[in-house]
N, C-alpha and C positions, 0 to 999 in steps of 0.2 A: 411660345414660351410662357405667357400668362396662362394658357389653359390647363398647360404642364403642371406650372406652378399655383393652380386654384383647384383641378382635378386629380392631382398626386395622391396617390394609398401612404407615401412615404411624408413624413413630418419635414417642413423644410426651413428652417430662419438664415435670414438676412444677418450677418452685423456688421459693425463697420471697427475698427481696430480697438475701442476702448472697451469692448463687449457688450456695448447697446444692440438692442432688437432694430434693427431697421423696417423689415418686414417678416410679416408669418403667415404661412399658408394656413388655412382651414382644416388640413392633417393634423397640424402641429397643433392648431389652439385645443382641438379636441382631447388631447393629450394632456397636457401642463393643466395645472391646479388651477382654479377661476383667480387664487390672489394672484399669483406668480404671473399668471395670465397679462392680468392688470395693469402689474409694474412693469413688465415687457411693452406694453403696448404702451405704457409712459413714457418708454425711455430711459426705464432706469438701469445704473450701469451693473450687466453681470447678473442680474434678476435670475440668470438660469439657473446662476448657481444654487437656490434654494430648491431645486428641483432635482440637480445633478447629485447622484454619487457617487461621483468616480468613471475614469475610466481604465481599461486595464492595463497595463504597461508587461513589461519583461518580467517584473519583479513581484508586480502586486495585483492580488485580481483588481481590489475599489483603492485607485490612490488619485491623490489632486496635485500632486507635486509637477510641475511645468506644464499648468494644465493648458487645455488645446485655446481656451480665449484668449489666455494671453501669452501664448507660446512665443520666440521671437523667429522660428520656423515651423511656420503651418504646415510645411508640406510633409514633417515628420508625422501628420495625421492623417493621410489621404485616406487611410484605411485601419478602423481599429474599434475596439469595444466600449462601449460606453452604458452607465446605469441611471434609469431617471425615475423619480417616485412621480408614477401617473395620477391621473385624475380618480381613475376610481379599479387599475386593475394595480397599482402597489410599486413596488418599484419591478423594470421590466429590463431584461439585456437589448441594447440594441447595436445593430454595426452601424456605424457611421464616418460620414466623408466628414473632412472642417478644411476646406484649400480656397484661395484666395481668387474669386471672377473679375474684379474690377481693382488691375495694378494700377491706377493711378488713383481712384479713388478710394484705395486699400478697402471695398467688398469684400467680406467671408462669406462663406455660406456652409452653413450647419446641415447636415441628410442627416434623416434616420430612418431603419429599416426594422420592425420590430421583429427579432431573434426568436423569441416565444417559442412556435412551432416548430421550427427546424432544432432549438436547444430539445427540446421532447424527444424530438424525433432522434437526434444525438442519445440522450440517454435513453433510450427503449433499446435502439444497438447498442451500446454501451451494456446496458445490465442480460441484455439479449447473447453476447458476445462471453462475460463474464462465468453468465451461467452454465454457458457451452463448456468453458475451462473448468470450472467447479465439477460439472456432471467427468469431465472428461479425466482430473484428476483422482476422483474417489472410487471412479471406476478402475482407475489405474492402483489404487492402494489396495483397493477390494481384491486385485489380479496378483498383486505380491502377497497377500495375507492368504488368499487360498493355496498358493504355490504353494507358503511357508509350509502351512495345515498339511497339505499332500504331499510334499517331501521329508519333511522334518516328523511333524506331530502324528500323522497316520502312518507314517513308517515307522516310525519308534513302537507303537502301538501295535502294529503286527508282528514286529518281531516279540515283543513282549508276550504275545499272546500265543504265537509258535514253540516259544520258550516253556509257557506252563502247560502248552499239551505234549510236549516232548517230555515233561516231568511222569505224566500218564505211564508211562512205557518203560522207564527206566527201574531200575530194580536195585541196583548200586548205590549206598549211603553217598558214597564220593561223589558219584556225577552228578546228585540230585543235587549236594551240595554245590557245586560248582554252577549247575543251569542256573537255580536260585540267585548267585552272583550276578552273573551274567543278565538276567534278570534284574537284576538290581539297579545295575547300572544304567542299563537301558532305560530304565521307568527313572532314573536320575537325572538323563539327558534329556528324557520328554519333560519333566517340570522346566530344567532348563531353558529349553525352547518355550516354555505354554507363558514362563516368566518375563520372556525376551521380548514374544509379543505381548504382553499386557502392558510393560513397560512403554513397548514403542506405541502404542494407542493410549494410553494416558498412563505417566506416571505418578505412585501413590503418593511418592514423595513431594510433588507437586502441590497436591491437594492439604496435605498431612505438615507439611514442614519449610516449604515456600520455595524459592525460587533456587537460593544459593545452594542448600543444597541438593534441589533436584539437579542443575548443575552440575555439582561435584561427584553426582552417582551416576550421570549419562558421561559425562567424559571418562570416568573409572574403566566403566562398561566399552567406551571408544578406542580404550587404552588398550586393554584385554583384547579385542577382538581384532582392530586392522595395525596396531601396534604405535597407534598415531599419540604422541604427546601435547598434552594443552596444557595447556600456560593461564591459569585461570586466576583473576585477581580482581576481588571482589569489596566494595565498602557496605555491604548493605546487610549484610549477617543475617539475623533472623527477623527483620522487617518482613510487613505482610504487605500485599497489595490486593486489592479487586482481584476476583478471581478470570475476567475476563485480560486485565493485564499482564498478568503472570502466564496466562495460555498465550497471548501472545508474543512474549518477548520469551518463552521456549522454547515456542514452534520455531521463529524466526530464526532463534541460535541452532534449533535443529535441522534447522535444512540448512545453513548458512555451513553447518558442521559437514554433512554431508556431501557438498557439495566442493568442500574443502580435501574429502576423502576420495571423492571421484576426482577430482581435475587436478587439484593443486600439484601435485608430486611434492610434496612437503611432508617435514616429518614433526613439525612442529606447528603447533594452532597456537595465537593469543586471544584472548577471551575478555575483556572489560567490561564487569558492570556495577553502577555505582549511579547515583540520586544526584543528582545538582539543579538548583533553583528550579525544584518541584517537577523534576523531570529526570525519569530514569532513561539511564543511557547504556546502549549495548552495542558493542565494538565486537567485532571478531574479525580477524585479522593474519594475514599468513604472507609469506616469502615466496610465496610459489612460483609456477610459469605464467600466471594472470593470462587475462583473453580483453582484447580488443569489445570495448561496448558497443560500438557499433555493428560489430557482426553478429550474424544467429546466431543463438545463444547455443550450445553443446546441451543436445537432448531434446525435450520438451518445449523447457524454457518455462514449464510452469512453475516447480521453483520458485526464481527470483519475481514472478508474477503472483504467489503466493505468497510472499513474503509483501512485495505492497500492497495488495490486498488486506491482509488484516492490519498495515500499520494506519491503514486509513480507514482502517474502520474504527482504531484509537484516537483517530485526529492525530497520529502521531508522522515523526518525518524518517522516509526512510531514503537512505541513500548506498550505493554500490560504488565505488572506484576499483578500478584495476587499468591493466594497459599489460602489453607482452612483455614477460621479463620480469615488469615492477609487484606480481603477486598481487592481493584482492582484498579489499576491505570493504564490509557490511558494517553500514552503522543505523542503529533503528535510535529515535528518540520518543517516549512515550511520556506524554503531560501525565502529572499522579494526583497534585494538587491536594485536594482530602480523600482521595477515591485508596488511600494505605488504610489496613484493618491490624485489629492487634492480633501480635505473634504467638 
């Protein structure tokens, strides 16, 4: 046990219930600050805590609230994260045990395991995973935007082009008049289409006139085409935001809308969005048949993984409710603070 506890990679303290350092392995002293050190090895009570920042709970990544020294049940610790500002690499995540070796003479003992590497190795798959869905969605957008081009925009365009060499041939004021028409049209419907997608890759209104009502011109557009009505109710008028803010609480309500047009079987969308304590807020919201969160998500599932995705790249919070039956609610909250620009 002594050699355990003199030759351990892992940091290990002693205390006894009032959060005095009892004992410290040679892992450990290497770690902690030379003051912190000191007071430890004096005996003073809770010394760690000048070290500690927190450990993680349910709720908070760094919180001290029933912290593990003076818990009145250690064993809710046997396993859990904890953050210490080391000696010279900063502060470091580590997992750590805190349970009780000596019931009669109330011993604790403190492990630590330093996280570092395996947290790396976490994010490298993490952004490694990420980028596979990024690559896998755009290549999926790329794949509807060419369909569109070859069914829509190049079809329009050949018949257009059919249209003015069949003019070649015709000899009749009337017909010529009439292909022309006909023509017309057809070159009517290709702006139509060239509009529909420029809109759906960035709209100008976006850029040009802020959020509310780029808004009120994609739901117009949502109204027109799948016959879906929105219920849109807005306090924020002609306020500006960062342009990175405004693309994302767009996107958000754009796929959120979408996503409302494929599943929901609803004929009606609610739409909220409005400022409160420096923080815009966007609710969309429907009565629909709702889906079980637990289950695979219908389709990709990139979507809703696109939508967290950029509320975290705002720091912002994004959340989904639904359940069968109860219909499905998207709420993004994005911080604005001073990042609003004049209208």
């Amino acid at each position: 046990m002594m050699k355990l506890f003199e030759n351990s990679t892992e940091a290990i303290f002693f205390f006894d219930p009032k959060g005095t350092a009892i004992a410290i392995n040679p892992a450990a002293e290497k770690i902690v600050d030379p003051e912190v050190l000191t007071q430890l090895l004096q005996g003073a009570k809770r010394a760690l805590c000048q070290s500690c920042r927190g450990y993680t709970s349910d709720t908070n990544l760094h919180t001290c609230i029933n912290c593990y020294l003076s818990s009145s049940q250690p064993d809710d610790f046997s396993s859990f994260q904890v953050y210490l500002e080391t000696r010279d690499a900063g502060v470091i995540p580590y997992t750590a045990t805190f349970h009780t070796i000596d019931a009669e003479n109330d011993v604790r003992v403190f492990m630590l395991r330093n996280m570092t590497k395996q947290f790396k190795t976490q994010e490298r798959l993490s952004q490694n995973t990420m980028m596979k869905h990024v690559i896998e969605a755009q290549e999926n957008e790329r794949k509807r935007i060419s369909r569109e081009l070859h069914d829509g925009v190049a079809q329009e365009l050949l018949s257009a082009l059919v249209d003015i060499r069949v003019t070649k041939y015709m000899s009749s004021k009337e017909e010529i008049l009439n292909k022309i028409k006909q023509t017309e049209a057809t070159m009517t419907r290709l702006l139509d289409d060239i509009r529909n997608l420029s809109v759906e890759l960035r709209p100008a209104a976006l850029d040009d006139l802020g959020l509310e009502a780029a808004f009120r011109s994609h739901f117009k557009r949502i109204q027109q085409s799948y016959g879906l009505l929105v219920d849109f109710k807005s306090d924020i008028s002609k306020k500006r935001y960062g342009s990175e803010i405004e693309t994302v609480i767009y996107r958000v309500c754009q796929e959120a809308m979408l996503n409302a047009i494929k599943y929901a079987q609803v004929e009606v969308v609610k739409v909220f969005l409005f400022e409160k304590g420096n923080t815009l807020h966007l609710i969309v919201q429907d009565e629909g048949i709702g889906f079980n969160l637990l289950d695979k998500p219908i389709g990709t599932g990139l979507g809703l993984f696109g939508m967290s995705e950029r509320s975290e790249i705002m720091n912002g919070d994004f959340e989904v409710s639904s359940g069968i039956g109860k219909g499905t609610t998207v709420r993004l909250n994005v911080p604005v603070g001073d990042l609003r620009k004049e209208g």
